[in-house]
C-alpha positions in Angstrom: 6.7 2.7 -13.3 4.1 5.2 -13.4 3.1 4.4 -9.9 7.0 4.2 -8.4 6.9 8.1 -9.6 4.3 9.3 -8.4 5.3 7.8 -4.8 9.1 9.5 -5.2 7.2 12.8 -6.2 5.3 12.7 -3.2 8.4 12.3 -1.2 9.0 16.1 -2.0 6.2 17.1 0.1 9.1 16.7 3.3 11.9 16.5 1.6 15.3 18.4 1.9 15.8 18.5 -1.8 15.4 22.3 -1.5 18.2 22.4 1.5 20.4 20.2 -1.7 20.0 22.8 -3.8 20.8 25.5 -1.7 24.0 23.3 -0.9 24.9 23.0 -4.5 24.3 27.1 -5.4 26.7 27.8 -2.0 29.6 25.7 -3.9 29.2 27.2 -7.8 29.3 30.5 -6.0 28.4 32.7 -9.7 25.5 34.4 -10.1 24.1 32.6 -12.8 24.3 29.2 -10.4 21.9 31.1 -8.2 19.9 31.8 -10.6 19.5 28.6 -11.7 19.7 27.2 -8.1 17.2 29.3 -7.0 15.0 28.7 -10.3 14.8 24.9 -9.0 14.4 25.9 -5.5 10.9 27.7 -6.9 9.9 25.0 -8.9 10.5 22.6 -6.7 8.5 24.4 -3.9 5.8 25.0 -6.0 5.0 21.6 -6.7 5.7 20.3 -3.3 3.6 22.9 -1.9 1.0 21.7 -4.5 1.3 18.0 -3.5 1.1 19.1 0.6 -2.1 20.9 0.0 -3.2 18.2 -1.8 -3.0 15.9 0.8 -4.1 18.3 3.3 -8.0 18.8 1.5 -8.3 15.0 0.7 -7.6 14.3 4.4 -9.5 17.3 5.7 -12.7 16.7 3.1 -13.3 12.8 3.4 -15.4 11.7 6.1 -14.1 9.1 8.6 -16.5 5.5 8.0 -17.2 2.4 9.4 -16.3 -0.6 8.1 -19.5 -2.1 8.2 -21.4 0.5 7.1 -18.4 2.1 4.3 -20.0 3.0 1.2 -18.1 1.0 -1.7 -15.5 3.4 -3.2 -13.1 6.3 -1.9 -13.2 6.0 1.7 -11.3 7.1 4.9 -10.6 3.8 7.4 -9.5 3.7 11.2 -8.8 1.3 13.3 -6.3 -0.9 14.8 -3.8 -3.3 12.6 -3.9 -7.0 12.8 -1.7 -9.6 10.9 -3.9 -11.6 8.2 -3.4 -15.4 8.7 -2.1 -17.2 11.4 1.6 -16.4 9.9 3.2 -13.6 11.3 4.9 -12.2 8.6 8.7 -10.8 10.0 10.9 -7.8 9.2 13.6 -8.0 6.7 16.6 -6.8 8.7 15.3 -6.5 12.7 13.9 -10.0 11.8 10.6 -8.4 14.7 7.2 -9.4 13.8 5.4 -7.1 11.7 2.7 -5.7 9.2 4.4 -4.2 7.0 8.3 -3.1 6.5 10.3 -1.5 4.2 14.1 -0.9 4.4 17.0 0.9 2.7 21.2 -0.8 3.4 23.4 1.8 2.6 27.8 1.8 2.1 29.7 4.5 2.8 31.7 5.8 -0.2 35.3 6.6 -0.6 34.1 10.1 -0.4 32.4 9.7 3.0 28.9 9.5 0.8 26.1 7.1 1.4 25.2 5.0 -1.5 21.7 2.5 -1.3 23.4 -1.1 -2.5 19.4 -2.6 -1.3 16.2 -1.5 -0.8 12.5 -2.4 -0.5 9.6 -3.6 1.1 6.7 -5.8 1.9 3.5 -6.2 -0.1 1.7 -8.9 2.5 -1.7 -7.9 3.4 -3.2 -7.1 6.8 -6.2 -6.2 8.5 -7.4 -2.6 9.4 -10.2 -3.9 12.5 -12.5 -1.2 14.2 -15.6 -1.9 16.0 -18.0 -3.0 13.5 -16.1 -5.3 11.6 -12.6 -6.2 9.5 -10.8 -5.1 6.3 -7.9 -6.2 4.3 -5.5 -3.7 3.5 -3.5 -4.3 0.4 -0.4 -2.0 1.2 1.1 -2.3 -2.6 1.4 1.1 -4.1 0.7 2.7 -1.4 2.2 5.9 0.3 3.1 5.1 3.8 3.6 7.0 6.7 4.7 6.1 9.5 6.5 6.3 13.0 8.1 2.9 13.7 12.0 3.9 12.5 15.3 2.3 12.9 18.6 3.1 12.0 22.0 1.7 13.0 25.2 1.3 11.5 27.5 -1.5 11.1 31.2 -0.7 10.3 30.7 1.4 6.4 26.7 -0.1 6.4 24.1 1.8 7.3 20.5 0.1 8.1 17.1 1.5 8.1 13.8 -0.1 8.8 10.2 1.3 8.7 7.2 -0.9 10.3 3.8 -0.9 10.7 3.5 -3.4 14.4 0.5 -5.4 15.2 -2.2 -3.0 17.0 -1.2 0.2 15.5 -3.7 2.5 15.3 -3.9 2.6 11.3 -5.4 5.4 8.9 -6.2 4.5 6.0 -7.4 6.5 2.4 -8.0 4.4 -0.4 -10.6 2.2 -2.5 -12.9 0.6 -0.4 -14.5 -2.6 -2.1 -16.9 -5.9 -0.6 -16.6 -9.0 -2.6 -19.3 -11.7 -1.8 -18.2 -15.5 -1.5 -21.5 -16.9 -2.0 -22.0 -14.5 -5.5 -18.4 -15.3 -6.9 -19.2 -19.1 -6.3 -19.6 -20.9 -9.8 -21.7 -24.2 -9.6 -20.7 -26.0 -12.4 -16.8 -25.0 -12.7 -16.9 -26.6 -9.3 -19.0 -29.5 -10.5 -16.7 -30.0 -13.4 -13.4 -30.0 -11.0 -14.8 -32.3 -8.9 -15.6 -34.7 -11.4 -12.4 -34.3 -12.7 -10.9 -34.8 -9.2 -12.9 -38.2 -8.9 -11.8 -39.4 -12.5 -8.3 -39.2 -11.1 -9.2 -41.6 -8.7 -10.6 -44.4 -10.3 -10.5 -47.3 -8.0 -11.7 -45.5 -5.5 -15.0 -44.1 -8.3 -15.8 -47.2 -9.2 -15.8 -48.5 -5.7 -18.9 -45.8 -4.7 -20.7 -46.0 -8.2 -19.9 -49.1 -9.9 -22.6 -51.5 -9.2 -22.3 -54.2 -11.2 -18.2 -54.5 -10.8 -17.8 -54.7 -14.0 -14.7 -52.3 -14.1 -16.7 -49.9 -15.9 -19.5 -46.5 -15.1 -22.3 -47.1 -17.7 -24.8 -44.4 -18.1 -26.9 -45.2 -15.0 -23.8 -45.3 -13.0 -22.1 -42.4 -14.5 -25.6 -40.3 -13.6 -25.5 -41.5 -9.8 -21.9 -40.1 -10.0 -22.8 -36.5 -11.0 -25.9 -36.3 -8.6 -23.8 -37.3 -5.5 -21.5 -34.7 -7.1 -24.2 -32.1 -6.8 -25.2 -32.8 -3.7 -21.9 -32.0 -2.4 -21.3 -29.0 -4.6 -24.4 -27.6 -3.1 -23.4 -28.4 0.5 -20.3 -26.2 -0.6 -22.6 -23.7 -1.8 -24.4 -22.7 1.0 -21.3 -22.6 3.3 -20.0 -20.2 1.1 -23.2 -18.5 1.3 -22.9 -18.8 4.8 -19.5 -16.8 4.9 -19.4 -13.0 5.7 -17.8 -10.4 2.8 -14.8 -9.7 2.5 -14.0 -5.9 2.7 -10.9 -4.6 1.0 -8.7 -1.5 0.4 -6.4 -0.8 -2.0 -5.1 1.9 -4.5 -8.0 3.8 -6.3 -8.2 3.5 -10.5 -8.0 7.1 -11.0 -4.8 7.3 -9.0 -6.7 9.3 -6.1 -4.4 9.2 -2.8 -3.9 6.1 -1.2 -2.6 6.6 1.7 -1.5 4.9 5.2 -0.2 5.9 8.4 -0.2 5.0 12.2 -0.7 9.3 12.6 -3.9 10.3 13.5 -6.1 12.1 10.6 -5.7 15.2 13.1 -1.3 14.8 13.3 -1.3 14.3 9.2 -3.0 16.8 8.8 -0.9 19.4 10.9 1.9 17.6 9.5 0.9 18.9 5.8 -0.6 22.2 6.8 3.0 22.4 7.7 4.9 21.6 4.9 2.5 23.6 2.6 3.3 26.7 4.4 6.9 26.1 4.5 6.8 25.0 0.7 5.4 28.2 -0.2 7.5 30.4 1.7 10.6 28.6 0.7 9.0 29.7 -3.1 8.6 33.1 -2.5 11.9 33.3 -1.0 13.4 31.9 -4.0 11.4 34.2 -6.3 12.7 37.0 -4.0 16.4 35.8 -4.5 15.9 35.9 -7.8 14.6 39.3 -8.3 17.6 40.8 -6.2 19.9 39.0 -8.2 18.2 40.2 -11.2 18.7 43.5 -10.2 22.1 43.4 -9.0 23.1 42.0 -12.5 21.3 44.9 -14.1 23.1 47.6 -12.0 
């Protein structure tokens, strides 16, 4: 829950809530509805303008790495986006190939409103690739921006769809992470599940290691078992060995911005330098409003 608010809070950074607020003092037409109208207007503002130029330094102060050569921990990622697996995973309404997708159905009220009746989206991995190597994006929690938008409308529905399409060139900020087959691999949990594997099939046990055919593994017989056993677990061993890391991004533990786009570092950050001006100067013209009306209500 915490996380689903902090992703509708940083929705306010390019938002119109201010422009629905306006709207709303426009129809109470009293003073003390602009005051309070404009009173959340400011607020609002503030704290957008807080989240924009948030956004703005993290993107603007965190070097650009490798993959190959990323430090483990807060990193910035580009590259191009590739589907993980052979399974092209497919878009809930357009039905297209994809990434990722998330999408909001919409009915038109009896009061010519739009109400959501479904929403949601995808939480499949995918890869971020760049020249020195791979890394699996895990897109849950994530705030995503993108340019891939449709929206059409069928009779009272309205649809909307938001992708991320194979070869998009991805930006990512987030937890960067290398996990190790060959160091996660656990000799004798597999030794013990293989055994168990072979118990299950007992004709086919006693058929490898039963050398008197007796119907029965005595101690001698039981030890041949577990060395064959070994022998395989170790051939498993050093083909895990063998196996590169897997790199990984996801959403930080300290709740640092994770964030991904198919915008360039250089367009996102315009895009906030924006927003944080606009922010603020949508707060000071609140504060202005105020003061006027303050003053006309003392005179």
């Amino acid at each position: 829950m915490l996380v689903r608010l902090r992703r509708e809070y940083a929705q306010l950074v390019t938002s119109g809530a201010q422009l629905l607020l306006l709207f709303v003092g426009i129809k109470l037409e009293s003073r003390e509805g602009w005051l309070g109208t404009l009173s959340a207007m400011a607020l609002v503002s503030f704290f957008a303008w807080l989240s924009a130029l948030h956004r703005l330094r993290t993107i603007r102060d965190t070097p650009t790495s490798k993959i190959a050569s990323a430090a483990q921990g807060y990193v910035e990622l580009t590259g191009r986006g590739r589907p993980f697996g052979d399974t092209p995973l497919i878009s809930k309404l357009r039905g297209l190939p994809c990434l990722w997708y998330r999408y909001r159905i919409e009915r038109r009220s009896d009061n010519n409103k739009w109400e959501t009746i479904d929403h949601g989206e995808s939480t499949d991995t995918f890869v971020l690739h760049d020249d020195s190597g791979n890394c699996v994006i895990d897109p849950e929690h994530a705030e995503i921006v993108t340019k891939h938008r449709d929206q059409w409308s069928e009779g009272d529905y309205r649809h909307t769809e938001w992708k991320f399409i194979q070869d998009d060139s991805l930006y990512v900020i987030g937890e960067f992470r290398t996990r190790s087959l060959g160091i996660e691999f656990d000799a004798r949990a597999e030794l013990n599940a293989l055994l168990a594997e072979w118990k299950r099939d007992k004709p086919a046990l006693h058929a490898r290691f039963d050398l008197d055919d007796n119907g029965e593994l005595d101690m001698k017989e039981w030890a041949l078992a577990r060395q064959a056993a070994k022998r395989e677990i170790g051939k498993k061993r050093i083909k895990a060995l063998a196996q590169p890391d897997i790199h990984l991004i996801c959403r930080p533990h300290d709740g640092k911005l994770f964030l991904i786009s198919n915008l360039t570092p250089e367009k996102l950050s315009r895009r906030y330098l924006f927003w944080s001006w606009m922010h603020l100067a949508i707060f000071f013209a609140a504060l202005t409003g105020i003061g006027w009306l303050l003053q006309t209500t003392d005179i």
